[in-house]
N, C-alpha and C positions, 0 to 999 in steps of 0.2 A: 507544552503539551505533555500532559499524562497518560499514562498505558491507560486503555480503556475502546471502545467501541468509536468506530468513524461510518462515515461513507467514503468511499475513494473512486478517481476517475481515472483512466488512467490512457486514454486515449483522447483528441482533442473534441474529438464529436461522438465520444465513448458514453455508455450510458454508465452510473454509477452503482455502487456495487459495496457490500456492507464485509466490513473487514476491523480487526483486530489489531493495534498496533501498539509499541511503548519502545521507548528506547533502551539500549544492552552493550554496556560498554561502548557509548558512541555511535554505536547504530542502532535504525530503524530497522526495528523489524514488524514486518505487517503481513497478516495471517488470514487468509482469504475464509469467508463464510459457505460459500459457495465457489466451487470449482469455475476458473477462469481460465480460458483459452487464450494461448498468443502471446503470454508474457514472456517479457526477453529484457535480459540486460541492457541497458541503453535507452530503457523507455522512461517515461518520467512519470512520477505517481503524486496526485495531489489529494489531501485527507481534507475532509471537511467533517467542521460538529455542527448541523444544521447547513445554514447558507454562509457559514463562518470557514475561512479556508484558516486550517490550522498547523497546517504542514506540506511540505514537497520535496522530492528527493530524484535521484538519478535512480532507477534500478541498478545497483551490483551484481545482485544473484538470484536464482530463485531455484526452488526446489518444488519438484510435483508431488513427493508424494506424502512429504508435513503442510504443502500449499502455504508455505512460509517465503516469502521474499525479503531480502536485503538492500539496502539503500544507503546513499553516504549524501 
């Protein structure tokens, strides 16, 4: 997976949500297009390019006000 443009879900019956990711010394990091509510460490985040799942990770971190989240 390349840095580039996704969709990602990130709750099980969550609606999808277009976001920015690439990986950075080992981590993902993925960068919200639109301000998201409710993200917490511990949740799990899955990227899609089309209907193709091209990534998933555990949330580590996330920060409100670069709307940048970490994942390992």
């Amino acid at each position: 997976m390349g840095p580039g443009t996704y969709t990602a879900q990130l709750r099980a019956h969550g609606g999808e949500t277009e976001v920015t990711a690439e990986l950075v010394d080992g981590t993902l990091e993925v960068s919200f297009t639109e301000p998201v509510r409710g993200v917490a460490p511990g949740q799990a985040i899955v990227l899609y390019d089309g209907t193709r799942v091209v990534g998933s990770a555990t949330i580590a971190t996330t920060s409100r006000a670069a709307k940048t989240h970490s994942a390992v």
